[in-house]
The first five atom37 places (N, CA, C, CB, O) and aatype in JSON, in Angstrom:
{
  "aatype": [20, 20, 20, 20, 20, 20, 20, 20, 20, 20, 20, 20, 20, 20, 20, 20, 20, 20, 20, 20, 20, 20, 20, 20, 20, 20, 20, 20, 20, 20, 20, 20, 20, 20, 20, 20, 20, 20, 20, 20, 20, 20, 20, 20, 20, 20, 20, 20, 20, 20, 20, 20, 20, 20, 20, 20, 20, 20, 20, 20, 20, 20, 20, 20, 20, 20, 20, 20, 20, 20, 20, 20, 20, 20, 20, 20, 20, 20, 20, 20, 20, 20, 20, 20, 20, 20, 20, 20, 20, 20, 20, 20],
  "atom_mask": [
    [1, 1, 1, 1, 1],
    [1, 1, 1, 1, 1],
    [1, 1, 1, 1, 1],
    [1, 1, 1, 1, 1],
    [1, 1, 1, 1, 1],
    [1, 1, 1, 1, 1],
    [1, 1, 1, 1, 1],
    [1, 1, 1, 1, 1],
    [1, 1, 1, 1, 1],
    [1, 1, 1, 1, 1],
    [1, 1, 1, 1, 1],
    [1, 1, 1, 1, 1],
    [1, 1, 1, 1, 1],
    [1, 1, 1, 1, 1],
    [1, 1, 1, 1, 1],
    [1, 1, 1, 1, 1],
    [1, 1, 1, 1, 1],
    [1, 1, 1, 1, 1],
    [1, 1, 1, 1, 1],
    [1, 1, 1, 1, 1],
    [1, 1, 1, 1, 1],
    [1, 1, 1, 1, 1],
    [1, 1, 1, 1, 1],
    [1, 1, 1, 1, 1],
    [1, 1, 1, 1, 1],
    [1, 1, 1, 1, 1],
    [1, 1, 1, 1, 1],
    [1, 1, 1, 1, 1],
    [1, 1, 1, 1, 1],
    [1, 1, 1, 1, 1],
    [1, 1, 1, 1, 1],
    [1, 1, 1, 1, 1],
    [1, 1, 1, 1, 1],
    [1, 1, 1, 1, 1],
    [1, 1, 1, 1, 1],
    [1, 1, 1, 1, 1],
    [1, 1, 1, 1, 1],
    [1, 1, 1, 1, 1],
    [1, 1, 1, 1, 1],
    [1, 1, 1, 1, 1],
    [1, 1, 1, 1, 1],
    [1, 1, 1, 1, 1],
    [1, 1, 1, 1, 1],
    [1, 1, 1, 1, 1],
    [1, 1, 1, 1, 1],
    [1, 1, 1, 1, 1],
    [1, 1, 1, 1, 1],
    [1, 1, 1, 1, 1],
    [1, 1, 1, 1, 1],
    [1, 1, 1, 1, 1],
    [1, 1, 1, 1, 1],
    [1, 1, 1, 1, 1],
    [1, 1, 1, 1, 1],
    [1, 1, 1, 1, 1],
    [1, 1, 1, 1, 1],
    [1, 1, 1, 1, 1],
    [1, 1, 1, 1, 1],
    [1, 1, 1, 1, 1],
    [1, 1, 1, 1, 1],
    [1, 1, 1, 1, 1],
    [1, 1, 1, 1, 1],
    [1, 1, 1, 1, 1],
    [1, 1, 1, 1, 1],
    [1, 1, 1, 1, 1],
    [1, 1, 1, 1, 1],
    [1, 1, 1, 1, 1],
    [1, 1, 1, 1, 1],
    [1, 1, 1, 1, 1],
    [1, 1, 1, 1, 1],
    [1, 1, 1, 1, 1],
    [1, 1, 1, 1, 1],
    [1, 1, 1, 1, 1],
    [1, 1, 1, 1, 1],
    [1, 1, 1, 1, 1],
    [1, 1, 1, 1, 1],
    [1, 1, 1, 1, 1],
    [1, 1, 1, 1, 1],
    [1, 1, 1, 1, 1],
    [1, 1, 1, 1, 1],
    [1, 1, 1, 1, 1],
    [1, 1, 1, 1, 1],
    [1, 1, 1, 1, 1],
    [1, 1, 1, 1, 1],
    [1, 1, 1, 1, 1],
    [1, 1, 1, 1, 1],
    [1, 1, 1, 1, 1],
    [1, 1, 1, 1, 1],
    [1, 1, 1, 1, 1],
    [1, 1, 1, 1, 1],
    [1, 1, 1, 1, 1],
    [1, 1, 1, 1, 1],
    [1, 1, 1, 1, 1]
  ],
  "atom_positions": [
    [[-4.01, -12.34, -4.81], [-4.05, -11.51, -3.6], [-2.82, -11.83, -2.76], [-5.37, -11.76, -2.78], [-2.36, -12.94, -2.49]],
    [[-2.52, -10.98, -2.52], [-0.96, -11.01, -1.7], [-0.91, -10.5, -0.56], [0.17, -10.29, -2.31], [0.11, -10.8, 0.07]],
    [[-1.88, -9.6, 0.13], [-2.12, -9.36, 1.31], [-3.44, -8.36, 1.39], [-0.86, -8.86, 1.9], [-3.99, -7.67, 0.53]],
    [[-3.68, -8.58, 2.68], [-5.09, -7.58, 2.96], [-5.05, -6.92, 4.3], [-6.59, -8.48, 2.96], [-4.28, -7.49, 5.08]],
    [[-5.63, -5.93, 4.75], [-6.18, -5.09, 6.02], [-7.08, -4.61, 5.89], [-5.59, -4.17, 6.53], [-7.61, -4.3, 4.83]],
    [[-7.48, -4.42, 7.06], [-8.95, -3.6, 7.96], [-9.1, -2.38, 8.42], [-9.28, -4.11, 9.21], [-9.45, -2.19, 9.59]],
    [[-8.84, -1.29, 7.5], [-8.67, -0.26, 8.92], [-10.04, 0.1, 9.44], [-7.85, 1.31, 8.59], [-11.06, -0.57, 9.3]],
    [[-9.9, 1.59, 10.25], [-10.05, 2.1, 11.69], [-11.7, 1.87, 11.01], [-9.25, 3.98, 12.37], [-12.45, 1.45, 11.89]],
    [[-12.24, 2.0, 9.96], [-13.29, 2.54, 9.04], [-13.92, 1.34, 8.94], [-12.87, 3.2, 7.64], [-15.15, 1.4, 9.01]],
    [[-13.39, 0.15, 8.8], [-13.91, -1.04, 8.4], [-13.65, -1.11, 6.73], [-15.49, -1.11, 8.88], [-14.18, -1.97, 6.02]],
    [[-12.81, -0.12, 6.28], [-12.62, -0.78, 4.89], [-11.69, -1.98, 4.83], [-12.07, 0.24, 3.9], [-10.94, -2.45, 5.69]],
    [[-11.94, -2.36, 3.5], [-10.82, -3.67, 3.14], [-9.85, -3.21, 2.02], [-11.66, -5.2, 2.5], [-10.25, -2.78, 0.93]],
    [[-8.62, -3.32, 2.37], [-7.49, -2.98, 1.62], [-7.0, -4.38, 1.1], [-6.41, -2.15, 2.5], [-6.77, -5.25, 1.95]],
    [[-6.85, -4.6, 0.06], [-5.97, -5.85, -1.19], [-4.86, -5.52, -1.38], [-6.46, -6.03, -2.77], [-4.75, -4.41, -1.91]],
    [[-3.99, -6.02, -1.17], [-2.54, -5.69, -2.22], [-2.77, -7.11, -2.93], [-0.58, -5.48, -1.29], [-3.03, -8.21, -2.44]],
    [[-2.49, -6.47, -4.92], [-2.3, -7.28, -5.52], [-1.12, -7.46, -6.27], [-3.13, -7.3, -6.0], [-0.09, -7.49, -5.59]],
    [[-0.96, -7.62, -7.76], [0.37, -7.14, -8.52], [0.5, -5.81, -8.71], [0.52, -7.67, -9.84], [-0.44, -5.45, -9.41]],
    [[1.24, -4.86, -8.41], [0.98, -3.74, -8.77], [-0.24, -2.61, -8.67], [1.18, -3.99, -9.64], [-0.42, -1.59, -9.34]],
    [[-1.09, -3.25, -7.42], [-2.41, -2.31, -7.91], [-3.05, -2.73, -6.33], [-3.55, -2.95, -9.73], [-2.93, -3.83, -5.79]],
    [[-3.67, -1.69, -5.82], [-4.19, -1.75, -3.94], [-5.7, -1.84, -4.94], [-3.81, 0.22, -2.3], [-5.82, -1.41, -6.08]],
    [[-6.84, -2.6, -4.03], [-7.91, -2.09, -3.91], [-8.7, -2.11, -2.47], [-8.53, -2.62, -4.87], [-8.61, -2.82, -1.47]],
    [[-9.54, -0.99, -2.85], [-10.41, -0.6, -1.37], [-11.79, -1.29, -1.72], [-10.68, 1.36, -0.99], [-12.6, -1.1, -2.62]],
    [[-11.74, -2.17, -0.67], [-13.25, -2.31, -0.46], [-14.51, -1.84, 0.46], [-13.29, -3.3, -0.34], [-14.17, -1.91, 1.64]],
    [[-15.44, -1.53, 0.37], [-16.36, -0.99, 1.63], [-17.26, -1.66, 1.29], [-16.78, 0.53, 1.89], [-17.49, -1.76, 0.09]],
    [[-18.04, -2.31, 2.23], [-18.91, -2.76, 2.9], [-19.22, -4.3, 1.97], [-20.09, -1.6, 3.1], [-20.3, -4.88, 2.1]],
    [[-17.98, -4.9, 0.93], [-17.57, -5.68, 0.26], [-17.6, -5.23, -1.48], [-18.3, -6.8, 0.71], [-17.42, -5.91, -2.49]],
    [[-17.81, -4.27, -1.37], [-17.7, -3.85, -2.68], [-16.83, -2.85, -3.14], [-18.77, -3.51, -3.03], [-16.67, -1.81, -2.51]],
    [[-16.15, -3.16, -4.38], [-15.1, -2.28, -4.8], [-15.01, -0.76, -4.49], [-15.09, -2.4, -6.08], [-16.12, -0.36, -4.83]],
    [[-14.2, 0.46, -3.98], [-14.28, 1.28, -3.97], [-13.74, 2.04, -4.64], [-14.29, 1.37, -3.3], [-14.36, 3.0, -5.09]],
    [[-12.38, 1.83, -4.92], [-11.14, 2.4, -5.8], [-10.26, 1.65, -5.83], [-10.53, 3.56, -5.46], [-9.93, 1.16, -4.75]],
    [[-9.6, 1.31, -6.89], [-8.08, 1.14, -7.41], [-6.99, 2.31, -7.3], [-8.15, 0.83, -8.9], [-6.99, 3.52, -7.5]],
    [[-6.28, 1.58, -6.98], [-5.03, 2.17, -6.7], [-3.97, 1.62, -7.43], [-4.73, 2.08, -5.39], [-3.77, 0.41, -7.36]],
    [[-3.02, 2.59, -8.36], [-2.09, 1.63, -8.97], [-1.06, 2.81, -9.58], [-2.88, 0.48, -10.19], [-1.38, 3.97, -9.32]],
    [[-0.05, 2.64, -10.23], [1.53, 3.42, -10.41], [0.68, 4.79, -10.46], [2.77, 3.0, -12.13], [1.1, 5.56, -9.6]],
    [[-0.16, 5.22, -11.05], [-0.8, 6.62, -11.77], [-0.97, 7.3, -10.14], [-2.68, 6.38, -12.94], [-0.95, 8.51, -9.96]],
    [[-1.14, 6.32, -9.02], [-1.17, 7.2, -7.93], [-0.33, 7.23, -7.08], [-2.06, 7.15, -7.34], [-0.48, 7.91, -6.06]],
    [[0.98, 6.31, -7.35], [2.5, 6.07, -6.91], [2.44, 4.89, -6.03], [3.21, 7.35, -6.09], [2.98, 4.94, -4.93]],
    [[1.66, 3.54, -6.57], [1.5, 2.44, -6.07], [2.83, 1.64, -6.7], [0.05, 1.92, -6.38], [3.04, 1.53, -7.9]],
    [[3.69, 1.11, -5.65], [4.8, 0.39, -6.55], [4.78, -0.73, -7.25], [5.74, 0.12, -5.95], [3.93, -1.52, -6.83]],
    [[5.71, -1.28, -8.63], [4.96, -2.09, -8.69], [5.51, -3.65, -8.55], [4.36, -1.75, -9.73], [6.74, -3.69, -8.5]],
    [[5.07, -4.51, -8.5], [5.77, -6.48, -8.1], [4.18, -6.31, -7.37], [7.9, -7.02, -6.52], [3.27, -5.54, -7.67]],
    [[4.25, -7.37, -6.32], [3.55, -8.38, -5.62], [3.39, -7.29, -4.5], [4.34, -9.94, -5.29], [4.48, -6.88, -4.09]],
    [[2.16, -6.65, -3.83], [2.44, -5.98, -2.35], [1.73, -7.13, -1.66], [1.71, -4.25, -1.99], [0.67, -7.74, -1.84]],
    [[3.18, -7.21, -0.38], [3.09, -8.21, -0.27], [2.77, -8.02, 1.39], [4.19, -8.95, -0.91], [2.47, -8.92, 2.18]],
    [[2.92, -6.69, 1.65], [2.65, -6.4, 2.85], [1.62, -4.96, 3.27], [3.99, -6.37, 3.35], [1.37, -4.17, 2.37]],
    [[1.18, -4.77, 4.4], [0.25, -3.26, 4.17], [0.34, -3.45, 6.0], [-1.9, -3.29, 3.03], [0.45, -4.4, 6.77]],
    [[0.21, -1.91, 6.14], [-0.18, -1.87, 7.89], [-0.04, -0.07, 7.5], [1.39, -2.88, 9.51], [0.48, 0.78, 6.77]],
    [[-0.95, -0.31, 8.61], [-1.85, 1.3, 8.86], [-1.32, 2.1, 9.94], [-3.56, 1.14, 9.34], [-1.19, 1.72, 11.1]],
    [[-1.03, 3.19, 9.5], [-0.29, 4.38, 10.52], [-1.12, 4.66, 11.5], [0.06, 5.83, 9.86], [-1.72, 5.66, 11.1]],
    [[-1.44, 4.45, 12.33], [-2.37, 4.61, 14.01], [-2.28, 6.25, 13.78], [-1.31, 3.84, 15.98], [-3.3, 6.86, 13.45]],
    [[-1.14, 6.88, 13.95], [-1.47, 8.41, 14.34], [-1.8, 9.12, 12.77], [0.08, 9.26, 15.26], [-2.47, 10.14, 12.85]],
    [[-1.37, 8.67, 11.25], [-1.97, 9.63, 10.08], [-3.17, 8.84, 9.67], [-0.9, 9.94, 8.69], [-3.76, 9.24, 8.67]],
    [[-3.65, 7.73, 10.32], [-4.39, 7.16, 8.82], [-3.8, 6.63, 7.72], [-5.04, 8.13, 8.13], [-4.44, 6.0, 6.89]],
    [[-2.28, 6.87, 7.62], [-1.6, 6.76, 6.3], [-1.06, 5.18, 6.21], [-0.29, 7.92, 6.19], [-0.39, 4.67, 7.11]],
    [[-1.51, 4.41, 4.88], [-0.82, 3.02, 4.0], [0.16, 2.54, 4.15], [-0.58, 3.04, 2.82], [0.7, 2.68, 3.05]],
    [[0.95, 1.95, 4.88], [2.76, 1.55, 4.09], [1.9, 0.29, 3.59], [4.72, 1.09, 5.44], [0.9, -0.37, 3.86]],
    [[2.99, 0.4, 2.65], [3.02, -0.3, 1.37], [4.05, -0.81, 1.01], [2.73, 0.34, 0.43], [4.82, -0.17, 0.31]],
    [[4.39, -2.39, 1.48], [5.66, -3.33, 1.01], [5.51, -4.07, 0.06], [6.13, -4.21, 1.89], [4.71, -4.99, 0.2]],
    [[6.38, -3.9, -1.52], [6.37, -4.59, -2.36], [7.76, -5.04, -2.51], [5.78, -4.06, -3.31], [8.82, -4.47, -2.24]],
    [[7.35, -6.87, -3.28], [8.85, -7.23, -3.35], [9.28, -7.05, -4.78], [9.17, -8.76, -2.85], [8.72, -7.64, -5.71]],
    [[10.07, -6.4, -4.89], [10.37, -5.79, -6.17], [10.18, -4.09, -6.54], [9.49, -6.57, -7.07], [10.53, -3.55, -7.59]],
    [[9.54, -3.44, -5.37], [9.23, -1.79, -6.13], [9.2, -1.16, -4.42], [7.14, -1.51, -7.39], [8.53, -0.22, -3.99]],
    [[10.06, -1.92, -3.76], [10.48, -1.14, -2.34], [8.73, -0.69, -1.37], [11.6, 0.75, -2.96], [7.7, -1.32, -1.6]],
    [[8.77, 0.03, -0.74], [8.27, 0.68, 0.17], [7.6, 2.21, -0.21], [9.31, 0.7, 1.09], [8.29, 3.04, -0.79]],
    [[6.3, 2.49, 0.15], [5.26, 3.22, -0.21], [5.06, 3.53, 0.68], [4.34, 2.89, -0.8], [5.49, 2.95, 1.68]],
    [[4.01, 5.01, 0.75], [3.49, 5.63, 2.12], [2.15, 6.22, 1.11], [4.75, 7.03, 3.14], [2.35, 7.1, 0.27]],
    [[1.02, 5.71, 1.29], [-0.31, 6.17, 0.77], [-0.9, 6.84, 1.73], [-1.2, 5.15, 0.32], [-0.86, 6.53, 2.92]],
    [[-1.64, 8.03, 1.15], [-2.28, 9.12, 2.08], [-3.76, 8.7, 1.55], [-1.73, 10.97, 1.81], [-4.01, 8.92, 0.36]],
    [[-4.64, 8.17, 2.3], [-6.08, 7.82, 1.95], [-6.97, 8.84, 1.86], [-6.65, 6.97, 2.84], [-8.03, 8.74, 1.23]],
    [[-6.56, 9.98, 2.52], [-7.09, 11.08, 2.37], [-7.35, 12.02, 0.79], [-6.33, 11.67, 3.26], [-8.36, 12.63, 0.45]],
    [[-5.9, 11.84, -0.04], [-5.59, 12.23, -1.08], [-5.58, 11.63, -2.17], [-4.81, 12.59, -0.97], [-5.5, 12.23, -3.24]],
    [[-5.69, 9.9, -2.04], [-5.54, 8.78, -2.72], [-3.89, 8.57, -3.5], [-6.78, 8.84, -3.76], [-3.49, 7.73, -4.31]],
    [[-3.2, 9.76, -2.84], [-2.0, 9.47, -3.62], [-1.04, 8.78, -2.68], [-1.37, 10.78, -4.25], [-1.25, 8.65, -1.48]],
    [[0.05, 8.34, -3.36], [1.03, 7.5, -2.66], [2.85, 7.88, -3.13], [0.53, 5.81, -3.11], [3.26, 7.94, -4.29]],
    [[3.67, 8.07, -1.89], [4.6, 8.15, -2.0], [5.7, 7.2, -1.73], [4.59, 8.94, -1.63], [5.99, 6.78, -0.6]],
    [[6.68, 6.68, -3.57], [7.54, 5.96, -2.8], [8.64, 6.39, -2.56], [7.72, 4.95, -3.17], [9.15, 7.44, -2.95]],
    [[9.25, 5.27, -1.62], [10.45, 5.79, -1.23], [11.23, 5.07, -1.8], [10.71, 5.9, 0.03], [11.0, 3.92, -2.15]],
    [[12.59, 5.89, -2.0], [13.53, 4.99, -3.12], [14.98, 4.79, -2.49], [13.74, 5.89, -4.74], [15.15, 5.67, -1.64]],
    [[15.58, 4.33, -2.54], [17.12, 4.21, -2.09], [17.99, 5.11, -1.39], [17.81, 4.06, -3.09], [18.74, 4.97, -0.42]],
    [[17.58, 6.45, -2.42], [17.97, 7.82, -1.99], [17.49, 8.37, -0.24], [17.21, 8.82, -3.2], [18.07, 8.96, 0.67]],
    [[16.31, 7.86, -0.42], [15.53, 8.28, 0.72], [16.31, 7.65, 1.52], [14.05, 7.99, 0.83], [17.29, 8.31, 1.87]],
    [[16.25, 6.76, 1.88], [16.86, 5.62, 3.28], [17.83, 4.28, 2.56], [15.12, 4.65, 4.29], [17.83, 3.89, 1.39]],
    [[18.26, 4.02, 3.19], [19.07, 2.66, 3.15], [17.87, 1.44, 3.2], [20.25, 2.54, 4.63], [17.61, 0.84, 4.25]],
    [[17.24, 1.19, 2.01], [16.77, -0.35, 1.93], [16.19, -1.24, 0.92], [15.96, -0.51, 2.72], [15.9, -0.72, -0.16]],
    [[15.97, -2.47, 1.09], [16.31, -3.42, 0.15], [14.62, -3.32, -0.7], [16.89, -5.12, 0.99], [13.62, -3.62, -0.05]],
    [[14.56, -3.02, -1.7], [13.46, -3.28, -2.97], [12.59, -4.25, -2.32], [14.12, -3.97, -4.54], [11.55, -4.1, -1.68]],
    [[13.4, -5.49, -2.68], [12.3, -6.94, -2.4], [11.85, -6.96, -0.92], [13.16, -8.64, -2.67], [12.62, -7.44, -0.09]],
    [[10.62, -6.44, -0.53], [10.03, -6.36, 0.8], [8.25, -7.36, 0.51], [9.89, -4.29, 1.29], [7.24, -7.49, -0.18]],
    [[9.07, -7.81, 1.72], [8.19, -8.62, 1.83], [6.99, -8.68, 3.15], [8.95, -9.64, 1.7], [6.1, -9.53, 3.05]],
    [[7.0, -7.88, 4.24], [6.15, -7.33, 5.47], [6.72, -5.91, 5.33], [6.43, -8.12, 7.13], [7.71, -5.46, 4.77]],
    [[5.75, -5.39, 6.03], [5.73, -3.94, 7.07], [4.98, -4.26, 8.41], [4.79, -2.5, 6.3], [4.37, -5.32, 8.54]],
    [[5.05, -3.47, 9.23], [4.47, -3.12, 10.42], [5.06, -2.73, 11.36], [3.91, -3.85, 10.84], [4.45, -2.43, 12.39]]
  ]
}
């Protein structure tokens, strides 16, 4: 386990190697992992968008993610997008 959060809901979010899981009310809800554009290394960081609801997602090694919980899918962002470094290690 490499990091965790709480959101607005009371779920529990994991970042592990390559793969988020949701927990509710302590029990597994869904996996999350590349098939839904989860990056992949160590996520090593997570913090919750106040105004979408929406994931960032810092991995060191597979850059920066934006998960829509609504859709379960996740978008990363790559080099092209912005100026920044892969190995991430926080968000917020």
């Amino acid at each position: 386990v490499w990091s965790m959060l709480e959101d607005a809901g009371g779920a529990l979010w994991v970042g592990q190697d390559g793969a988020l899981l949701r927990l509710v009310d302590g029990r597994p809800s869904r996996w999350y992992t590349a098939r839904d554009g989860v990056p992949p290394g160590p996520l090593r960081g997570l913090a919750r968008d106040g105004a979408t609801g929406a994931l960032w997602i810092a991995s060191y090694g597979g850059g920066l993610a934006r998960l829509d919980p609504a859709t379960g899918s996740a978008r990363r962002l790559t080099p092209g997008d912005r100026r920044f470094a892969q190995d991430l290690s926080a968000v917020g």
